[in-house]
Backbone as CSV, one residue per row, in Angstrom:
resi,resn,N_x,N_y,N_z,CA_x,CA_y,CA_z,C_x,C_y,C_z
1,UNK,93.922,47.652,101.599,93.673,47.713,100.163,92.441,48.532,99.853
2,UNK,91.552,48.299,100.739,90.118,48.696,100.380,90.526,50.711,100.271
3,UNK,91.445,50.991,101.684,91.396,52.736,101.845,92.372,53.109,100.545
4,UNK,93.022,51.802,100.108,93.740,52.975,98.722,92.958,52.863,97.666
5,UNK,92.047,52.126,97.318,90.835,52.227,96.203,89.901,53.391,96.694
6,UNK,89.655,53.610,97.795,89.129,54.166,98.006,89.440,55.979,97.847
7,UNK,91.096,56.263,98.094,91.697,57.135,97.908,91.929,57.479,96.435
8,UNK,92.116,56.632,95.602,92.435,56.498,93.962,90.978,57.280,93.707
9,UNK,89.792,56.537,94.094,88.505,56.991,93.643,88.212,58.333,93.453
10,UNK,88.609,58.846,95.115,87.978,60.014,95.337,89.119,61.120,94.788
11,UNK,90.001,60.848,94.280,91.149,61.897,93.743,90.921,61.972,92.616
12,UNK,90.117,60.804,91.877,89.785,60.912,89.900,88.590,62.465,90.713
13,UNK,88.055,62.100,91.383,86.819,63.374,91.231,87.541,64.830,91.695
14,UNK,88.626,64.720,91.763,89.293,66.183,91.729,89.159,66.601,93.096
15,UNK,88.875,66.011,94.965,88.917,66.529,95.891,88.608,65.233,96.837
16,UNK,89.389,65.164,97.997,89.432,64.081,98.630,89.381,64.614,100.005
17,UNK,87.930,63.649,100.408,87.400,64.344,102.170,88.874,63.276,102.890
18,UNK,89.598,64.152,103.351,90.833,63.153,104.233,89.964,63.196,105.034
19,UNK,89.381,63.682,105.485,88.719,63.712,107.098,87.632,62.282,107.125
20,UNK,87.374,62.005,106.663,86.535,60.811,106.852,87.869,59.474,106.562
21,UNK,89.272,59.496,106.424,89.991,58.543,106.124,90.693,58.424,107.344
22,UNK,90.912,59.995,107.978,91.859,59.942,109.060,91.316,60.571,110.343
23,UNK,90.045,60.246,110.088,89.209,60.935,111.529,89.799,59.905,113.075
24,UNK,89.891,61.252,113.818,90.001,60.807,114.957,91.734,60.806,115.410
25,UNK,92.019,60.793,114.413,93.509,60.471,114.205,94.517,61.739,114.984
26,UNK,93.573,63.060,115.725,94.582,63.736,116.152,93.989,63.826,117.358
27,UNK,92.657,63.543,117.829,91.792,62.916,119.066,93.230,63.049,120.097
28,UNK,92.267,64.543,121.204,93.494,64.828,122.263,94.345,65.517,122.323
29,UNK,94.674,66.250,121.078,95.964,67.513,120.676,95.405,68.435,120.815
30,UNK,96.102,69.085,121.302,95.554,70.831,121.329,96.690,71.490,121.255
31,UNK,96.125,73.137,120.819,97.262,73.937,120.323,97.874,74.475,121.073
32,UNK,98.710,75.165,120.464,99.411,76.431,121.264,98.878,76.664,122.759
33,UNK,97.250,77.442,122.089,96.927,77.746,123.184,96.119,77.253,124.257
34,UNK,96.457,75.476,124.645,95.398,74.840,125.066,94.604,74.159,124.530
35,UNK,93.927,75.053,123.515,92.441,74.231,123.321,92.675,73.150,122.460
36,UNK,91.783,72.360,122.493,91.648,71.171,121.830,91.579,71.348,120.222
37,UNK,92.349,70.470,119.846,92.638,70.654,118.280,91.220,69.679,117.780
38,UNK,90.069,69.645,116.914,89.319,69.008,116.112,90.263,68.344,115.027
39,UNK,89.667,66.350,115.745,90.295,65.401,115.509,90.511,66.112,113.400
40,UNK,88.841,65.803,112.876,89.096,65.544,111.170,89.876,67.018,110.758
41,UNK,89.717,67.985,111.140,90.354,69.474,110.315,91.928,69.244,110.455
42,UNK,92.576,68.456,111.375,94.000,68.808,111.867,94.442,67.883,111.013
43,UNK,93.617,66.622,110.691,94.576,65.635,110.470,94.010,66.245,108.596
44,UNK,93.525,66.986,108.368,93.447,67.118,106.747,93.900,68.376,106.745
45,UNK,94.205,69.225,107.314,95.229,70.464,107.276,94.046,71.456,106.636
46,UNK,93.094,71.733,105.806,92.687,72.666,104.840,91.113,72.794,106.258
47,UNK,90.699,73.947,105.882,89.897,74.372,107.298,87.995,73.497,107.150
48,UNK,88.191,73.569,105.538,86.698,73.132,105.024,86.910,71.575,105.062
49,UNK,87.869,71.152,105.221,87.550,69.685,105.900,88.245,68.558,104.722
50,UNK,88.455,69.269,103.160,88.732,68.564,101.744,90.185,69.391,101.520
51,UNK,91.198,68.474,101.473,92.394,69.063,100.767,92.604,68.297,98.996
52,UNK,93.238,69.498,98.411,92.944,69.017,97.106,94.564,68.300,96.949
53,UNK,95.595,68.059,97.969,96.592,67.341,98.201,97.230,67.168,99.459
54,UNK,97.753,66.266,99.777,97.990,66.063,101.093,99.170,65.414,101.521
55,UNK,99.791,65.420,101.851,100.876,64.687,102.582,101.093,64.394,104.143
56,UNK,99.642,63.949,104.592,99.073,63.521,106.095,100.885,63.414,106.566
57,UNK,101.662,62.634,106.403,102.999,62.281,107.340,103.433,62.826,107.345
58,UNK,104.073,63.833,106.912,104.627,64.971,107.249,103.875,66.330,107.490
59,UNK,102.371,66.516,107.065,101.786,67.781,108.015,101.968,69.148,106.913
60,UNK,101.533,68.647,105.538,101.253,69.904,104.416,100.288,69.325,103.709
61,UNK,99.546,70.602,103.368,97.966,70.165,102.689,98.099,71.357,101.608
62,UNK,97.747,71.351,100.275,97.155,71.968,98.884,96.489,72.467,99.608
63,UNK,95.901,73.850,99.987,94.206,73.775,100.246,93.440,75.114,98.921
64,UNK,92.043,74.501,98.213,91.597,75.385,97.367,90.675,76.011,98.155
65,UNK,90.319,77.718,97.335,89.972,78.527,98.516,90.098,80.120,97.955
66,UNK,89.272,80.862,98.328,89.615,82.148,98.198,89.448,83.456,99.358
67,UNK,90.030,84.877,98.920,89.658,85.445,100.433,89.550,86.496,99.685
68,UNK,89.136,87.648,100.285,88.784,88.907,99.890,89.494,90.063,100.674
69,UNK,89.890,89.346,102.290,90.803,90.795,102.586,92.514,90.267,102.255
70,UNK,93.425,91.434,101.551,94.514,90.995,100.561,95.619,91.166,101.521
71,UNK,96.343,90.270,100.804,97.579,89.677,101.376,98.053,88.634,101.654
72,UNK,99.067,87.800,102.045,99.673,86.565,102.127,101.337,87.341,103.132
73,UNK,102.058,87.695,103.127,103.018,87.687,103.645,102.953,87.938,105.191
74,UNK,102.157,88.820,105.247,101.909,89.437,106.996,101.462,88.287,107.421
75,UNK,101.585,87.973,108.602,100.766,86.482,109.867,99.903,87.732,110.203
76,UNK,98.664,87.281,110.025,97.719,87.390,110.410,96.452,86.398,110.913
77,UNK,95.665,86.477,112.250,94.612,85.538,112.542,93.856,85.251,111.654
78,UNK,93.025,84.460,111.199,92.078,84.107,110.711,90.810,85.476,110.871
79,UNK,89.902,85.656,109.599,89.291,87.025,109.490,87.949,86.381,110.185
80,UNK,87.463,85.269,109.672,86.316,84.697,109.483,85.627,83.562,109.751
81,UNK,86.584,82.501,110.997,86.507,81.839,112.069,86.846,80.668,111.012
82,UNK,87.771,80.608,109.898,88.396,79.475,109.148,87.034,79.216,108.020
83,UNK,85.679,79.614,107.923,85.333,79.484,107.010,85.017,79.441,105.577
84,UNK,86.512,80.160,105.157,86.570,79.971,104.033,87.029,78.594,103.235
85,UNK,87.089,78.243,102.444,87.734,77.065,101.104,86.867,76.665,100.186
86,UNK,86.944,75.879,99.123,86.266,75.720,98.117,84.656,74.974,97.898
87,UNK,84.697,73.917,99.743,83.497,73.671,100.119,83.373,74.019,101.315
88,UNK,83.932,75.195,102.124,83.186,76.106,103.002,82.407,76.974,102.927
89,UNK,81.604,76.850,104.053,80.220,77.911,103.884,80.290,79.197,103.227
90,UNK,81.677,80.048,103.807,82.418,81.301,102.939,82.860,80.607,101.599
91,UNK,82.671,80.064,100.349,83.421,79.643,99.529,83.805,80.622,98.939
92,UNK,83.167,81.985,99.058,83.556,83.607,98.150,84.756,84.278,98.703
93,UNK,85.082,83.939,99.945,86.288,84.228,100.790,85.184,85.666,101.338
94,UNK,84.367,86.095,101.223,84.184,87.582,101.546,84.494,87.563,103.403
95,UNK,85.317,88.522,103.522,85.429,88.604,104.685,87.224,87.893,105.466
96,UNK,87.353,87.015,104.439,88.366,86.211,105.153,89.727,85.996,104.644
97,UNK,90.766,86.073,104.956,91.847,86.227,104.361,92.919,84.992,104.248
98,UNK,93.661,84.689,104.174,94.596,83.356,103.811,94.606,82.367,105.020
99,UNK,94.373,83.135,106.001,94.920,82.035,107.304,93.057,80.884,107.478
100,UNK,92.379,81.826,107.158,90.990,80.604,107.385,90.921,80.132,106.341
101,UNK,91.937,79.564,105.536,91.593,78.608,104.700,92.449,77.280,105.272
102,UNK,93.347,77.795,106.633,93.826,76.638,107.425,93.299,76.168,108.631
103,UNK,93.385,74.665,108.934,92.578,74.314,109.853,93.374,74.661,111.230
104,UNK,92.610,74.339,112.357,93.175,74.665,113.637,94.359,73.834,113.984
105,UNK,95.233,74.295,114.203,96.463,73.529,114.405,97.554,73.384,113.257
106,UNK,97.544,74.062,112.175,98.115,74.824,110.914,97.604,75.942,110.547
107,UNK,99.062,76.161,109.716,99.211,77.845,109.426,99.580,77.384,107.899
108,UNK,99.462,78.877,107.575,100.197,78.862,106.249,101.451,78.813,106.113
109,UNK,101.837,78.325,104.845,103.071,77.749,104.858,104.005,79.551,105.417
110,UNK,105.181,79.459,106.040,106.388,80.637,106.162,106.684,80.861,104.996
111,UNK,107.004,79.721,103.787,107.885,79.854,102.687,108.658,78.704,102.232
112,UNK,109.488,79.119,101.352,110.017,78.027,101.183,111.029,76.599,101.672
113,UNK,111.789,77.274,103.532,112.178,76.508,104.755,110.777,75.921,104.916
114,UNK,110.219,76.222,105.407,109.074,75.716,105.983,108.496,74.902,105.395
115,UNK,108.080,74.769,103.686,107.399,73.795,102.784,108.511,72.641,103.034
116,UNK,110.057,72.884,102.858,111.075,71.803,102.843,110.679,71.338,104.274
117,UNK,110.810,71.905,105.146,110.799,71.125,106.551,109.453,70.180,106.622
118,UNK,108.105,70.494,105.937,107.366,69.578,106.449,106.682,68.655,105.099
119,UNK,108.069,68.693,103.910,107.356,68.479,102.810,108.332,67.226,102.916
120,UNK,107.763,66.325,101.693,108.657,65.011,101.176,110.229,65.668,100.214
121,UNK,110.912,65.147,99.356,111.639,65.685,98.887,111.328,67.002,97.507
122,UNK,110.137,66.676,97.087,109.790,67.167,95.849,108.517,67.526,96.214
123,UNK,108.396,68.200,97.329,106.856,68.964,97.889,105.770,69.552,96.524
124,UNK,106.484,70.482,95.574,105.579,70.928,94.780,105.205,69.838,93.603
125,UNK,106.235,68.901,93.014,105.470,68.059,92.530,104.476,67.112,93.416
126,UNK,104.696,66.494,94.423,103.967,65.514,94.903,102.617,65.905,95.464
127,UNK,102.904,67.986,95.575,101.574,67.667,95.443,100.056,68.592,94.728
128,UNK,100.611,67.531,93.204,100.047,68.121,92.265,98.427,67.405,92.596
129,UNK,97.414,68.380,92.221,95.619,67.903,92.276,95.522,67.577,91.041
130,UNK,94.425,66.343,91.729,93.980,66.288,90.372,93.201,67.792,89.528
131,UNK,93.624,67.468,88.029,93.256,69.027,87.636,92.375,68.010,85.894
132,UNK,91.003,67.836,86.205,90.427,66.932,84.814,90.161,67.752,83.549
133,UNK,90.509,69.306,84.042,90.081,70.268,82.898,91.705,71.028,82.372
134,UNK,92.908,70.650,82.772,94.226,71.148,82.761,94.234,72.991,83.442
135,UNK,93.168,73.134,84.154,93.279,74.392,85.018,94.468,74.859,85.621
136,UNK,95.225,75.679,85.254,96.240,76.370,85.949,95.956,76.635,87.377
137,UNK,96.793,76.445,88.120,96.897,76.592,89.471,98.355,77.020,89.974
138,UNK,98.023,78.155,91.460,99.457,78.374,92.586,98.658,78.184,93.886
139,UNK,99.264,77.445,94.512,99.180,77.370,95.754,100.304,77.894,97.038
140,UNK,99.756,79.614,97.593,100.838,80.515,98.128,101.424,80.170,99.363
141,UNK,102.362,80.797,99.657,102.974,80.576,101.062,103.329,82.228,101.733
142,UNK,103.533,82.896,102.305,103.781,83.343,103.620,105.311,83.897,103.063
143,UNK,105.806,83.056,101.671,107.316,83.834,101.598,107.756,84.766,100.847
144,UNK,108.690,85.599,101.510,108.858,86.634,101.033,109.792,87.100,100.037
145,UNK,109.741,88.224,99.207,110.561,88.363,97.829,111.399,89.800,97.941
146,UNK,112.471,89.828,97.706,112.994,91.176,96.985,113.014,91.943,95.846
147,UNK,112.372,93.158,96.024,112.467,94.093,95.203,113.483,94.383,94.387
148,UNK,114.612,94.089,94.706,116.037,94.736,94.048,116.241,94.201,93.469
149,UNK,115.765,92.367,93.406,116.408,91.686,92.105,115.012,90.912,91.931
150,UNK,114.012,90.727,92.251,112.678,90.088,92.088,113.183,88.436,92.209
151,UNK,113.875,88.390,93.360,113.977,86.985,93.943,113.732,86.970,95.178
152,UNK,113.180,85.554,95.648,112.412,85.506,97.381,113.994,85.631,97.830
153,UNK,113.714,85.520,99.093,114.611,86.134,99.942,115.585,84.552,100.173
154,UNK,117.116,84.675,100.108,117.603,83.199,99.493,117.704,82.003,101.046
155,UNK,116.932,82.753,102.334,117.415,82.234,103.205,116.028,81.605,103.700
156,UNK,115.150,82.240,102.526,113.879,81.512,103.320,113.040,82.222,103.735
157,UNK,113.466,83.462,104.282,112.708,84.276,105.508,111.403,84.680,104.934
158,UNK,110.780,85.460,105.373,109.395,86.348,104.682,109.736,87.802,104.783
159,UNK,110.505,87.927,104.602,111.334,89.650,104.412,111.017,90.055,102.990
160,UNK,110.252,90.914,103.124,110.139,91.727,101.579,108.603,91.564,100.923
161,UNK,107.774,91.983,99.822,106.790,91.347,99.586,106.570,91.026,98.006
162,UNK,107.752,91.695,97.779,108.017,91.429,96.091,107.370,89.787,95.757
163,UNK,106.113,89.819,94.969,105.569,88.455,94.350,105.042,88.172,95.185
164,UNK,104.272,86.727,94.674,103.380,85.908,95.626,103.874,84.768,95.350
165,UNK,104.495,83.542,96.193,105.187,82.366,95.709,105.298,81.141,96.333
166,UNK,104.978,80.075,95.863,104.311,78.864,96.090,104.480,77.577,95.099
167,UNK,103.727,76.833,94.995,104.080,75.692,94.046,102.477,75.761,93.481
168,UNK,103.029,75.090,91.810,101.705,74.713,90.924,102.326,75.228,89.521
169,UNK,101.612,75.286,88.693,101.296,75.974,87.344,101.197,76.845,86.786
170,UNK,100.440,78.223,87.873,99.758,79.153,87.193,101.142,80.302,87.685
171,UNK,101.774,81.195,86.858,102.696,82.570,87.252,103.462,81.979,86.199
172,UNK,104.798,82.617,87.057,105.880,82.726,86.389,107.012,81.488,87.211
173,UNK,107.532,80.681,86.172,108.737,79.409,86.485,109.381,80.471,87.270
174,UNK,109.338,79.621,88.660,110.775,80.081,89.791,111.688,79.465,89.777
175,UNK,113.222,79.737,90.182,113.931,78.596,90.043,115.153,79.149,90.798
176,UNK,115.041,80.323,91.919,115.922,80.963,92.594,114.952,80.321,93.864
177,UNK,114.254,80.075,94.120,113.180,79.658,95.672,112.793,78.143,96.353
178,UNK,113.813,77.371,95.689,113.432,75.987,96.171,113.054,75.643,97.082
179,UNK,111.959,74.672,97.586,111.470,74.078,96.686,110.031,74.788,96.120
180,UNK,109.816,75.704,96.736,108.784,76.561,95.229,109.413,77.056,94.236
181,UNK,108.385,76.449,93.201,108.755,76.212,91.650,107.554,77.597,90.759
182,UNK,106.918,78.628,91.796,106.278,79.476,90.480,106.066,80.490,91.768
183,UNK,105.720,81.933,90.572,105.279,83.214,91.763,104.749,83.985,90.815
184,UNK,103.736,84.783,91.547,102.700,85.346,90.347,103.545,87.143,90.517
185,UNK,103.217,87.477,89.351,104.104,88.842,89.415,102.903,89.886,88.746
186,UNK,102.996,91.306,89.159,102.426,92.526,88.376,103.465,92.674,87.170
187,UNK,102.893,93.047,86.043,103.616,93.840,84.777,105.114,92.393,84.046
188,UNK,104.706,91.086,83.991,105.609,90.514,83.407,104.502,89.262,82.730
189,UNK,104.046,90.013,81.697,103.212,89.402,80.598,101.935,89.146,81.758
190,UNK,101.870,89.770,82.942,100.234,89.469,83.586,101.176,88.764,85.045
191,UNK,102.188,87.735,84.642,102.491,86.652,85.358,101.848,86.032,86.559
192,UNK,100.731,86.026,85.787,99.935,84.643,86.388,98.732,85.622,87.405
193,UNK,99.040,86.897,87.160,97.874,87.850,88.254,96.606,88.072,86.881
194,UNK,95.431,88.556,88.046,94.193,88.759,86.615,93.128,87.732,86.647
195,UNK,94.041,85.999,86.627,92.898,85.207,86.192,92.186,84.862,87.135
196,UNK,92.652,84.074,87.990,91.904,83.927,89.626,92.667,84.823,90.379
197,UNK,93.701,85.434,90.617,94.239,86.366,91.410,94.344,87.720,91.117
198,UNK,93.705,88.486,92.428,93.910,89.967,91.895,95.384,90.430,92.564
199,UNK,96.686,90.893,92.060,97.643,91.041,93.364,97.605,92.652,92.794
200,UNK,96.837,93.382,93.056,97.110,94.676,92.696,98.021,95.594,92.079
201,UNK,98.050,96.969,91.938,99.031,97.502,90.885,100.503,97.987,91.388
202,UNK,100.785,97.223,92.487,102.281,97.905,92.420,103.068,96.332,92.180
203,UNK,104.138,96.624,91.572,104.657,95.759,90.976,105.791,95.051,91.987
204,UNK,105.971,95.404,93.111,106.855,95.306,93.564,106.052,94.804,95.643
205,UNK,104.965,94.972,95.467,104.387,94.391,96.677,103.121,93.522,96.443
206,UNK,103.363,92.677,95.861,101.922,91.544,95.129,101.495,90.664,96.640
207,UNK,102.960,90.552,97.567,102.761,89.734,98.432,101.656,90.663,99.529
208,UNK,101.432,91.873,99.475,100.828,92.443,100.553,99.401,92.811,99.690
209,UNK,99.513,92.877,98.516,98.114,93.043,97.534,97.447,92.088,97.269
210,UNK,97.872,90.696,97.256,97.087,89.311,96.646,95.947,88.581,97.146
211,UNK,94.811,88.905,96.729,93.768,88.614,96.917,93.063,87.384,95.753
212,UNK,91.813,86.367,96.021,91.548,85.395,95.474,89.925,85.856,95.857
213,UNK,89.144,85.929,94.775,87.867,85.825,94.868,87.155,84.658,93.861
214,UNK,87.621,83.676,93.299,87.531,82.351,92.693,87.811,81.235,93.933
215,UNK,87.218,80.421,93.602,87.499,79.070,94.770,88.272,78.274,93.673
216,UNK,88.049,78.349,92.170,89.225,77.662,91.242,90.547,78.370,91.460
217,UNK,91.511,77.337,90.837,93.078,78.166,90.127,93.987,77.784,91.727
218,UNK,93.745,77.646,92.436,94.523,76.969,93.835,93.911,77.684,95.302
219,UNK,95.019,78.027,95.562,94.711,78.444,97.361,96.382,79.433,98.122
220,UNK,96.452,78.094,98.751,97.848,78.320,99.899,97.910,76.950,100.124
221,UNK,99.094,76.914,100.476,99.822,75.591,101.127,100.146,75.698,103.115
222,UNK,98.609,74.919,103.387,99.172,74.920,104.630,100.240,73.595,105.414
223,UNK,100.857,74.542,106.979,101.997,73.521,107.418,101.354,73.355,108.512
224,UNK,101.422,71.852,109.296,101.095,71.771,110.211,101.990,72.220,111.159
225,UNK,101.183,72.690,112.668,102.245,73.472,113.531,103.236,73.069,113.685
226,UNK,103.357,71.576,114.374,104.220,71.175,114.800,105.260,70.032,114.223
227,UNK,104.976,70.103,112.828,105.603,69.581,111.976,105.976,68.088,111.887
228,UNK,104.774,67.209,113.213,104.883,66.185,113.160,103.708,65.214,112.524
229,UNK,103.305,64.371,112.169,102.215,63.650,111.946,101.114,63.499,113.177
């Protein structure tokens, strides 16, 4: 009783340290490559240690955050040894690009397979932040869009870079990409690029242009690797 008062509390203040709820809790895992996974970052998915939503049992975290070198669709390493997010030392992103805003032992989400595989049924609602000022927010993924009809790709994949697309508030209503529900676009009333996101001027590759120099307005949605708790 006491850890869900305690969880209620710290979510009215708009950011919740999981890592002090579920420390220790991955104590002994290591990645891919061997090394030892750090117990509090793995089990809160976001790299600065605070996810602004979480779904610990299945292994997806909200994380807020910004980066300065652009893009989201390409896999790329981490720029800046994961120090970026909204209370990491990088909070400006300078230097660091989408993947160090995930902790060791998660990536950014692939897309929209990937959010379903490690999400509950209704991933983008469940996991709405608290937001005490009604701040628009997207939180991106890794998936990819077509040019020819400005829909993600219907199988899931990250083929293409048309948009930037994820779950939250801030873009344009998706409703060809389940279960992401928004994607920020060039030249369709702004759609959702400009305010915290710069996705540069071609209209048709936002996913290889999208950059965040605000720590407001969202992040990325990371997945844990192995898609287990």
């Amino acid at each position: 009783m006491g850890r869900v008062l305690l969880v209620v509390l710290l979510a009215a203040s708009g950011c919740i340290d999981w890592g002090s709820l579920y420390a220790n809790g991955d104590a002994g895992r290591t990645d891919a490559d061997g090394a030892e996974i750090d117990a509090a970052p793995s089990a809160v998915g976001c790299s600065d240690g605070t996810a602004e939503a979480l779904q610990a049992t299945t292994g997806l975290a909200a994380c807020d955050g910004a980066w300065s070198i652009p893009g989201v669709v390409a896999e790329e390493p981490p720029a800046c040894d994961r120090a970026a997010g909204n209370s990491g030392p990088l909070a400006s992103g300078e230097g660091c690009n989408v993947a160090d805003l995930c902790a060791v032992g998660w990536h950014v989400c692939l897309g929209a397979s990937d959010v379903s595989a490690h999400g509950n049924d209704s991933p983008c609602r469940d996991l709405t932040p608290p937001q005490p000022d009604g701040e628009a927010y997207i939180y991106l993924t890794r998936q990819g869009g077509r040019a020819d009809d400005t829909t993600c790709s219907p199988d899931g994949s990250t083929d293409g870079s048309d948009d930037a697309w994820g779950c939250g508030t801030l873009g344009l209503e998706a409703t060809t990409c389940p279960p992401l529900d928004r994607h920020l676009s060039v030249g369709v009333d702004n759609g959702g690029c400009g305010t915290f996101y710069d996705c540069g001027d071609d209209p048709a590759a936002e996913g290889l242009n999208v950059s965040k120099r605000d720590e407001k307005g969202g992040g990325v949605l990371c997945c844990r690797d192995d898609g287990s708790p």
